[in-house]
FILUM-345011 format. One record per residue (C-alpha): residue number from 1; residue in three letters; chain; x, y, z. Coordinates in nm, 3 decimals. Example, Ala and Ser with C-alpha at 12.3 -4.5 7.8 and 13.67 -1.06 7.14 Angstrom:
! FILUM-345011
[fipa 1,'ALA','A',[1.230,-0.450,0.780]] [fipa 2,'SER','A',[1.367,-0.106,0.714]] 
This chain:
! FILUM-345011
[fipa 1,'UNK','A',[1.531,-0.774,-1.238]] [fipa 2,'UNK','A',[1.580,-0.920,-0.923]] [fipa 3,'UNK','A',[1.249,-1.203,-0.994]] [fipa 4,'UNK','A',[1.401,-1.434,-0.779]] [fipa 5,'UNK','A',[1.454,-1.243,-0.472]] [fipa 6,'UNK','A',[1.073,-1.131,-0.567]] [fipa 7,'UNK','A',[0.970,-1.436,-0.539]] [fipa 8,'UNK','A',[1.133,-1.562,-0.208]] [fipa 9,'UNK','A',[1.056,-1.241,-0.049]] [fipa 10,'UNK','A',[0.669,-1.247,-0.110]] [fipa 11,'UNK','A',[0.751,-1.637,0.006]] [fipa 12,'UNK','A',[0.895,-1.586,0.340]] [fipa 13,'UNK','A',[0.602,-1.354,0.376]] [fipa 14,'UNK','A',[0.392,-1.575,0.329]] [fipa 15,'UNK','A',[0.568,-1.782,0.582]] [fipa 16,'UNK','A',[0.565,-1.526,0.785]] [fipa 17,'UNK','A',[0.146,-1.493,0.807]] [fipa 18,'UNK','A',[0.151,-1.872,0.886]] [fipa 19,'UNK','A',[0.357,-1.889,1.195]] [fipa 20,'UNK','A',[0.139,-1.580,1.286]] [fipa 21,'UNK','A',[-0.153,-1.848,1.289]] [fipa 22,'UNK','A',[0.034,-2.133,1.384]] [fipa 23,'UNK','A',[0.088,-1.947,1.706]] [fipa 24,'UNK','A',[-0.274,-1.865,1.747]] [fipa 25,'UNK','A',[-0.397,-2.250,1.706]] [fipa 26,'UNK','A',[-0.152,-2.338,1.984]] [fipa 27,'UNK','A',[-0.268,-2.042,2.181]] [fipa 28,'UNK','A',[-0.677,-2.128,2.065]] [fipa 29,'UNK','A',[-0.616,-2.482,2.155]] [fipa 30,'UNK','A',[-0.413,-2.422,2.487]] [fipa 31,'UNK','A',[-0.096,-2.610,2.308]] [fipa 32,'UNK','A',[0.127,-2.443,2.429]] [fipa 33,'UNK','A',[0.259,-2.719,2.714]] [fipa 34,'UNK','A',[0.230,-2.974,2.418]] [fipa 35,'UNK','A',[0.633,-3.033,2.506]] [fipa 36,'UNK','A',[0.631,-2.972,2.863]] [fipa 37,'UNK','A',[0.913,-2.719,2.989]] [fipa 38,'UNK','A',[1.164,-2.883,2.717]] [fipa 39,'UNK','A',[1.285,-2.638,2.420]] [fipa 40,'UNK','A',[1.388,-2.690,2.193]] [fipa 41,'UNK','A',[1.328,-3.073,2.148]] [fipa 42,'UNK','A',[0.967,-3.182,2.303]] [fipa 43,'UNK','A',[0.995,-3.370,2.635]] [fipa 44,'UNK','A',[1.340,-3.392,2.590]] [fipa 45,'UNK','A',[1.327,-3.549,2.257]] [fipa 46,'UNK','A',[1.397,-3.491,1.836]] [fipa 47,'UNK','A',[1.064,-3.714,1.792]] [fipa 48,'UNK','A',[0.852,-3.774,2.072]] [fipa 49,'UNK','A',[0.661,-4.130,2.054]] [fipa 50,'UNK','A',[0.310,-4.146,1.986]] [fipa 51,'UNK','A',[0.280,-3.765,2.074]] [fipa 52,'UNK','A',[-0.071,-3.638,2.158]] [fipa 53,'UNK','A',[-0.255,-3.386,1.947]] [fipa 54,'UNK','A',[-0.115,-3.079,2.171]] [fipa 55,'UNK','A',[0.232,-3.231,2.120]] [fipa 56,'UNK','A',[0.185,-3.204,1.745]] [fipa 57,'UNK','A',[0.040,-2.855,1.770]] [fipa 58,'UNK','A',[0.290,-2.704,1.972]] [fipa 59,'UNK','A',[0.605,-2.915,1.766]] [fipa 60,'UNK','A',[0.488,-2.804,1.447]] [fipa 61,'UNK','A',[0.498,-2.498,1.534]] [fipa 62,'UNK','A',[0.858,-2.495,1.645]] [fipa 63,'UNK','A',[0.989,-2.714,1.329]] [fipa 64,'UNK','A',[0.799,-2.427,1.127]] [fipa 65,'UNK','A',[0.888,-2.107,1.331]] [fipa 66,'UNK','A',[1.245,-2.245,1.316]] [fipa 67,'UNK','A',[1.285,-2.301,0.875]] [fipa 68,'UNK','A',[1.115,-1.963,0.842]] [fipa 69,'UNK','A',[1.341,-1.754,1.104]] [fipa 70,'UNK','A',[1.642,-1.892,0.810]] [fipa 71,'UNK','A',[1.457,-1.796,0.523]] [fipa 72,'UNK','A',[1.412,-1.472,0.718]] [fipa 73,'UNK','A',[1.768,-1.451,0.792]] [fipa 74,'UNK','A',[1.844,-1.494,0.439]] [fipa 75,'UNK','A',[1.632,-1.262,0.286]] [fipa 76,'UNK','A',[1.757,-0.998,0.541]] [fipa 77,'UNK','A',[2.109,-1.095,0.341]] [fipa 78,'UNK','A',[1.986,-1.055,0.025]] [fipa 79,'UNK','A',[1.811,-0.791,0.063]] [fipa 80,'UNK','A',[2.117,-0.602,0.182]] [fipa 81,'UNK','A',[2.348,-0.706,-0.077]] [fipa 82,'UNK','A',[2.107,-0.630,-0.383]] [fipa 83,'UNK','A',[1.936,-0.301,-0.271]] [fipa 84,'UNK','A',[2.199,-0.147,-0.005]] [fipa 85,'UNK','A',[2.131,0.185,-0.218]] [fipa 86,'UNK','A',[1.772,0.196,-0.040]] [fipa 87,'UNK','A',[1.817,0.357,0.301]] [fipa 88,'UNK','A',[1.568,0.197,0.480]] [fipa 89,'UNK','A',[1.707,-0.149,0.335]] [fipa 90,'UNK','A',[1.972,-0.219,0.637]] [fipa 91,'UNK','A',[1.722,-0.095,0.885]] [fipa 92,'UNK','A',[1.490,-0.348,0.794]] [fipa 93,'UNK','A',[1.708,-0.644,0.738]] [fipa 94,'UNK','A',[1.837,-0.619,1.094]] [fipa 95,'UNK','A',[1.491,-0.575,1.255]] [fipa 96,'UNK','A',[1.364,-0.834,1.049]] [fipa 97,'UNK','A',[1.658,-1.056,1.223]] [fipa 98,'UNK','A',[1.671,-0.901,1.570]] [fipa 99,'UNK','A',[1.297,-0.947,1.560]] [fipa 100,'UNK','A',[1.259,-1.326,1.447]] [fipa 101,'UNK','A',[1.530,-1.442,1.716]] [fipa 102,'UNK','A',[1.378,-1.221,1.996]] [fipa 103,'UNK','A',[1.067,-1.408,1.900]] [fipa 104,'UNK','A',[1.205,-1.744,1.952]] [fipa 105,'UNK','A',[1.385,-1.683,2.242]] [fipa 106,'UNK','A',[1.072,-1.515,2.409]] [fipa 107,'UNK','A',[0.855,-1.838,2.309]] [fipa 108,'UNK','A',[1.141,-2.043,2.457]] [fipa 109,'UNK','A',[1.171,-1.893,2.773]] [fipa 110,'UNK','A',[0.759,-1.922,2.830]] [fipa 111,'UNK','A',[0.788,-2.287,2.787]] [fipa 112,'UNK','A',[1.060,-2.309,3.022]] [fipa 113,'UNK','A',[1.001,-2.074,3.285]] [fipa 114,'UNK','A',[0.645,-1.967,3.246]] [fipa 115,'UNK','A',[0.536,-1.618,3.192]] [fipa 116,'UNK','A',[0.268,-1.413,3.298]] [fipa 117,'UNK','A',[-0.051,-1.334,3.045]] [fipa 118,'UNK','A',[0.064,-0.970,3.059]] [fipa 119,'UNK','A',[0.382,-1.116,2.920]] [fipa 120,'UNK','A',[0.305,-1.351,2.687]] [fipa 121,'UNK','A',[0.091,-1.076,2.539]] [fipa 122,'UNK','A',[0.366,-0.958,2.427]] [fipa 123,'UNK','A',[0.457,-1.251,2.194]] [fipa 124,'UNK','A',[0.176,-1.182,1.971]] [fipa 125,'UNK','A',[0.325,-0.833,1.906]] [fipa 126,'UNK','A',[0.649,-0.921,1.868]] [fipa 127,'UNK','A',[0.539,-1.166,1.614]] [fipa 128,'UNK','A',[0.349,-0.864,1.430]] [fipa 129,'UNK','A',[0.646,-0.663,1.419]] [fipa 130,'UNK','A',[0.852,-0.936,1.306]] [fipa 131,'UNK','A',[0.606,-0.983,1.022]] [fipa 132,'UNK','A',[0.568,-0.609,0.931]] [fipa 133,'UNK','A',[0.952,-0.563,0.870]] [fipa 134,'UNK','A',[0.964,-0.925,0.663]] [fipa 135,'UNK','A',[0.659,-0.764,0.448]] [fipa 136,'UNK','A',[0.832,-0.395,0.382]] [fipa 137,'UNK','A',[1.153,-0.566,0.280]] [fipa 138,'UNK','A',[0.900,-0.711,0.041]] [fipa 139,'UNK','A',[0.851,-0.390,-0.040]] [fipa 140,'UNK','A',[1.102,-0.274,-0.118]] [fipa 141,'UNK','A',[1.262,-0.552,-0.340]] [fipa 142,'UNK','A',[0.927,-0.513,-0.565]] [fipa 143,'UNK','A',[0.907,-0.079,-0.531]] [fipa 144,'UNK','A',[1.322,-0.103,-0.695]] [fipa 145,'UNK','A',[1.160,-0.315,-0.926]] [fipa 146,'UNK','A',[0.950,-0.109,-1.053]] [fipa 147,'UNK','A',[1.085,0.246,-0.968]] [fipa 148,'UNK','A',[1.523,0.137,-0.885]] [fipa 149,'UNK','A',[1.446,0.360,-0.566]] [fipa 150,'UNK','A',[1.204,0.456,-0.294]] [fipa 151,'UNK','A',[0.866,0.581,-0.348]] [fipa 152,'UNK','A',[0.829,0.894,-0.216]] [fipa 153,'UNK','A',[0.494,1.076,-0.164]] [fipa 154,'UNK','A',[0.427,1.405,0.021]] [fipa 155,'UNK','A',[0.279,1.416,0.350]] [fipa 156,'UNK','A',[0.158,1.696,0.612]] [fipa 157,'UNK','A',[0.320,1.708,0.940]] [fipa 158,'UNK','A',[-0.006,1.693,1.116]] [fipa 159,'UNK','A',[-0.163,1.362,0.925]] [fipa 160,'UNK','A',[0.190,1.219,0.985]] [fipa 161,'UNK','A',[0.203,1.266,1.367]] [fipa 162,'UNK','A',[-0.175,1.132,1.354]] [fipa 163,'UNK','A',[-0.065,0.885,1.133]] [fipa 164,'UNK','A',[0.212,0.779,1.398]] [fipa 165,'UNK','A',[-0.017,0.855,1.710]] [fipa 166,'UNK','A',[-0.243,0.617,1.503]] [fipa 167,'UNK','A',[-0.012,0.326,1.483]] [fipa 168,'UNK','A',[0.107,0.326,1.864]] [fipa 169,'UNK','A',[-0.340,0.302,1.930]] [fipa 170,'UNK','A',[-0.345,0.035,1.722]] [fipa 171,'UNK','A',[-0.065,-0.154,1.880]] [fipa 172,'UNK','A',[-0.241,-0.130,2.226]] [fipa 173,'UNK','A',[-0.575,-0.244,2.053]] [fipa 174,'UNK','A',[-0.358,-0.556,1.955]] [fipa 175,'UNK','A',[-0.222,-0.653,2.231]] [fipa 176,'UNK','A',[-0.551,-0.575,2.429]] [fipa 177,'UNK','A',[-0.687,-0.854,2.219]] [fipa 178,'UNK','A',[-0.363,-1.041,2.284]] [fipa 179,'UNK','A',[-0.434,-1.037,2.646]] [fipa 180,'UNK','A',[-0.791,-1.163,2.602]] [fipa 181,'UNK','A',[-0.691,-1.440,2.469]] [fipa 182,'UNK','A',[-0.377,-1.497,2.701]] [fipa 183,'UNK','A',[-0.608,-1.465,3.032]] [fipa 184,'UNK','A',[-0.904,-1.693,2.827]] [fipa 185,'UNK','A',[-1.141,-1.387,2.806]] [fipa 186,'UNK','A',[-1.235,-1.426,2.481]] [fipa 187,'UNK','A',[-1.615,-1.621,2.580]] [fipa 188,'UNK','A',[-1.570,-1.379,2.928]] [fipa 189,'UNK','A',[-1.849,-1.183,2.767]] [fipa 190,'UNK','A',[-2.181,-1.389,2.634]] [fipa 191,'UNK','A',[-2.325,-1.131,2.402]] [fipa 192,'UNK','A',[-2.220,-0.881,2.179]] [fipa 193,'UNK','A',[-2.198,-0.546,2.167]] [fipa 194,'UNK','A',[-2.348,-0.618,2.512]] [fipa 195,'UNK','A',[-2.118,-0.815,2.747]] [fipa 196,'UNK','A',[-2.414,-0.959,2.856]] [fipa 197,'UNK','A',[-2.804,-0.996,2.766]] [fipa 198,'UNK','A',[-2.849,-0.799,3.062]] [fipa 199,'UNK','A',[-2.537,-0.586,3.147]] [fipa 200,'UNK','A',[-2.339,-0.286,2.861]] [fipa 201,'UNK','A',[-2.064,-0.249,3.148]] [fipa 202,'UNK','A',[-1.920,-0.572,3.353]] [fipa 203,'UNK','A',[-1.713,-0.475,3.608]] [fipa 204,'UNK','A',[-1.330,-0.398,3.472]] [fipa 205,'UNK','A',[-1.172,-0.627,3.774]] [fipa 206,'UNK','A',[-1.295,-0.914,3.589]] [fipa 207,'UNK','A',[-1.281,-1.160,3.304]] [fipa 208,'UNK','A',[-1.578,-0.976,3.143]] [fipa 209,'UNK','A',[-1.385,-0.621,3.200]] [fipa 210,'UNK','A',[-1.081,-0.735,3.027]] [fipa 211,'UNK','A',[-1.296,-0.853,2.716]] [fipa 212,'UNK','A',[-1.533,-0.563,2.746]] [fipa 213,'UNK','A',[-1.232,-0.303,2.731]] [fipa 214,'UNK','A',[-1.072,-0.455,2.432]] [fipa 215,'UNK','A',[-1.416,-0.375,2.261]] [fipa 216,'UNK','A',[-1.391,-0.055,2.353]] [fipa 217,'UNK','A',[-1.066,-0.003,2.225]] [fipa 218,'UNK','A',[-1.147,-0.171,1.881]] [fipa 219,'UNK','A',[-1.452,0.082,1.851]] [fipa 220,'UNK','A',[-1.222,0.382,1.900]] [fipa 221,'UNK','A',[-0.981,0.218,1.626]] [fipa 222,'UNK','A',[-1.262,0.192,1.387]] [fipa 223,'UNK','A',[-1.429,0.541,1.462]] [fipa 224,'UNK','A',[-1.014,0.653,1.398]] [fipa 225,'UNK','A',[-0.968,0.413,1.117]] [fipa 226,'UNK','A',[-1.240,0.654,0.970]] [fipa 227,'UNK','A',[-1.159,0.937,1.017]] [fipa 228,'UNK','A',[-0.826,0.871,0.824]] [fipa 229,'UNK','A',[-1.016,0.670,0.552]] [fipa 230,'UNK','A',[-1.201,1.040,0.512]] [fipa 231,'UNK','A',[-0.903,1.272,0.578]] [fipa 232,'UNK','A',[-0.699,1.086,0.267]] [fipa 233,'UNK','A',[-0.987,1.101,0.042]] [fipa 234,'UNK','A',[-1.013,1.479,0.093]] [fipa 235,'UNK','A',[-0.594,1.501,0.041]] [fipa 236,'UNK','A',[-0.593,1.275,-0.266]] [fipa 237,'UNK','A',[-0.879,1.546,-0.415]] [fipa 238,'UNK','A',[-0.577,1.827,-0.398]] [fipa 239,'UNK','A',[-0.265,1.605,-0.420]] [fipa 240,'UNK','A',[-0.367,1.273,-0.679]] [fipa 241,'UNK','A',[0.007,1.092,-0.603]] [fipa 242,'UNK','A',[-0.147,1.084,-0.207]] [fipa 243,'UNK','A',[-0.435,0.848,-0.397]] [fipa 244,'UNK','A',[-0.209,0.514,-0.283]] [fipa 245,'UNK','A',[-0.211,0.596,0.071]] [fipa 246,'UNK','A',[-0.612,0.679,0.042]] [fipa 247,'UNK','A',[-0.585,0.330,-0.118]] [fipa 248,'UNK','A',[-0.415,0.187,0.177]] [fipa 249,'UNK','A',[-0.666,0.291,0.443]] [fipa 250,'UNK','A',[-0.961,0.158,0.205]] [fipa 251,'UNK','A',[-0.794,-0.155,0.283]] [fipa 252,'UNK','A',[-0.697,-0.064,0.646]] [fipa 253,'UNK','A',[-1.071,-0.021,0.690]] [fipa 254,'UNK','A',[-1.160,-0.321,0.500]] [fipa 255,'UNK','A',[-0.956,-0.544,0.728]] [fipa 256,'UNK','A',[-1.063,-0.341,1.054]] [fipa 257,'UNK','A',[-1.477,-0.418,0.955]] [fipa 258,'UNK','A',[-1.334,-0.787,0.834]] [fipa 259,'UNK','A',[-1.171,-0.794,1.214]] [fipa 260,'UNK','A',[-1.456,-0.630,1.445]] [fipa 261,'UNK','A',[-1.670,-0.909,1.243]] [fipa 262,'UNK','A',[-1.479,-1.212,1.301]] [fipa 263,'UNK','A',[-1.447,-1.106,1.709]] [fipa 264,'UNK','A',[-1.853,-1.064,1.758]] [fipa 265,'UNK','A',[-1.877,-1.408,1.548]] [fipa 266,'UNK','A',[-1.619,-1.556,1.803]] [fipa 267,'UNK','A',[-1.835,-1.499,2.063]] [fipa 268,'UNK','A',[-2.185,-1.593,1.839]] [fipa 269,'UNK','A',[-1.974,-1.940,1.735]] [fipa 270,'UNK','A',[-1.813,-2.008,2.111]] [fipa 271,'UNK','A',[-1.464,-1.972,1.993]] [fipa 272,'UNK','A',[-1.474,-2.152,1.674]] [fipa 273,'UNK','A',[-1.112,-2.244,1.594]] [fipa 274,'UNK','A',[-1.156,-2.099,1.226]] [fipa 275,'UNK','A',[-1.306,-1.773,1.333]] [fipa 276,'UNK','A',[-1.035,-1.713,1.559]] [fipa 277,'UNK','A',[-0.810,-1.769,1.329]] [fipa 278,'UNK','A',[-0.949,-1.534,1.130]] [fipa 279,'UNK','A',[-0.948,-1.277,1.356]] [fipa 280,'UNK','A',[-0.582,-1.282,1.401]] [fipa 281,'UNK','A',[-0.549,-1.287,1.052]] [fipa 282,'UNK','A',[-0.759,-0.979,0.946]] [fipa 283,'UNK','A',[-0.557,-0.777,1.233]] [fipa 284,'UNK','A',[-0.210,-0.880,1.082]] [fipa 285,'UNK','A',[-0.341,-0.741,0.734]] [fipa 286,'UNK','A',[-0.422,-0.454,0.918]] [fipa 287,'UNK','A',[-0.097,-0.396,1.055]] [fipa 288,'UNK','A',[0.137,-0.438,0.794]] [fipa 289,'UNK','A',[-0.086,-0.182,0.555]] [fipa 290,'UNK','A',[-0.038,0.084,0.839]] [fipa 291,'UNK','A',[0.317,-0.053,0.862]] [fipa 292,'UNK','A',[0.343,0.050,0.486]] [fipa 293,'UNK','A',[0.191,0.399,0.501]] [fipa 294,'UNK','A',[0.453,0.455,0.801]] [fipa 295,'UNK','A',[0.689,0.360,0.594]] [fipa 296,'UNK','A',[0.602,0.600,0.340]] [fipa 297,'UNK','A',[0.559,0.877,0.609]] [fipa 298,'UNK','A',[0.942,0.802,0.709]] [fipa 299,'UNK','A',[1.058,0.940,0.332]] [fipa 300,'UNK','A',[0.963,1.301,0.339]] [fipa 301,'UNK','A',[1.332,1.399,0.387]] [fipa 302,'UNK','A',[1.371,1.260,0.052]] [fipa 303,'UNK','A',[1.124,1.479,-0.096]] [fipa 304,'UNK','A',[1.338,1.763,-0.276]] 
């Protein structure tokens, strides 16, 4: 039932992950005035001649945001034609739009006007949640599959509001991390855990503070990823249908050891473009499994 739409859904998804890193070579590489101030065409132009490598990075990235913000617009369709008996379907299919245009209007209006870090911070979240409601319509199309409705499993009130207390850390750990890169912080500190081989605490009106505090942050997360690892293992013991969220945070954690990895070896490598990469890559895992258990949380008025 429904195999094509499976498909093309677990497709655009796909495509979804790859503008995520498309975005982070241009930020990595410092692409992103590889077209000057024009947008959409580059300097003004469908093909620039004999563009430099910047130009390519930045134009690529454009050409490929722009194909995939169709296919998203299409799946939103779908998706809302084929399983409009799923509440959460509609919700999703016009976030999943709203989200991918807000996206390409935000990256436009950088190029042309310029933004601040603090701002184009930002991006990389919006890009996240674009990607999170692109993956749960994914979701979806494979849980009516399966099931032909939502699955529903029960949750407390209190591991749901730290579930969702949870989530809005997590966002603020991201765009920390966002506005490392976005102020070119990430090498701000030398050594790791120290920020230095001779200093635990820079000074936080600095490069080094910016970096340092996004550490920080990503401890807490980890130390919290924990905690919730532990709390769903002792739920699942009581309540076995909880066992696939206690699944999802084995992952969650996974991902979060996979990401506070990949940052020290950023500093270790001096900002090797694949490690990066990675980085970004490990967090957006991260964020669309927490996106899921959410999503699960958001069902327990369907529980009867």
């Amino acid at each position: 039932m429904n195999k094509l739409l499976k498909i093309y859904s677990v497709a655009t998804t796909i495509g979804m992950f790859l503008i995520l890193l498309m975005g982070a070579i241009v930020t990595t590489t410092d692409s992103g005035d590889g077209c000057g101030n024009s947008w959409p065409l580059c300097y003004g132009k469908l093909l620039p001649p004999q563009p430099e490598l910047e130009t390519i990075i930045e134009y690529s990235h454009r050409i490929v945001s722009g194909f995939l913000g169709i296919m998203v617009i299409i799946l939103a369709i779908w998706a809302w034609k084929k399983l409009n008996h799923i509440r959460e379907t509609k919700l999703l299919a016009f976030l999943s739009v709203f989200l991918i245009v807000f996206q390409g209007l935000l990256g436009a209006a950088a190029v042309i006007w310029g933004q601040s870090s603090a701002v184009l911070a930002l991006h990389f979240g919006i890009s996240l949640l674009s990607l999170a409601t692109v993956f749960l319509l994914t979701v979806l199309v494979f849980e009516n599959d399966r099931f032909g409705k939502e699955y529903v499993v029960a949750m407390g009130v209190k591991f749901r509001t730290n579930l969702y207390t949870f989530f809005g850390f997590l966002y603020i750990v991201i765009y920390s991390g966002a506005f490392v890169r976005h102020t070119k912080s990430s090498l701000a500190c030398s050594s790791w855990p120290m920020c230095s081989a001779d200093e635990w605490f820079p000074s936080l009106n600095s490069l080094e503070g910016v970096h340092f505090v996004h550490r920080i942050l990503a401890f807490l997360l980890v130390i919290w990823l924990l905690y919730l690892l532990i709390r769903t293992k002792q739920i699942t013991k009581q309540n076995s249908a909880f066992r696939v969220v206690h699944k999802a945070f084995i992952y969650a954690f996974l991902f979060v050891l996979l990401q506070v990895t990949s940052g020290a070896l950023v500093v270790f490598t001096k900002l090797n473009l694949f490690i990066a990469l990675a980085h970004g890559f490990f967090i957006s895992c991260l964020f669309v499994i927490i996106s899921y258990v959410l999503l699960l949380a958001s069902r327990q008025k369907l529980i009867k």
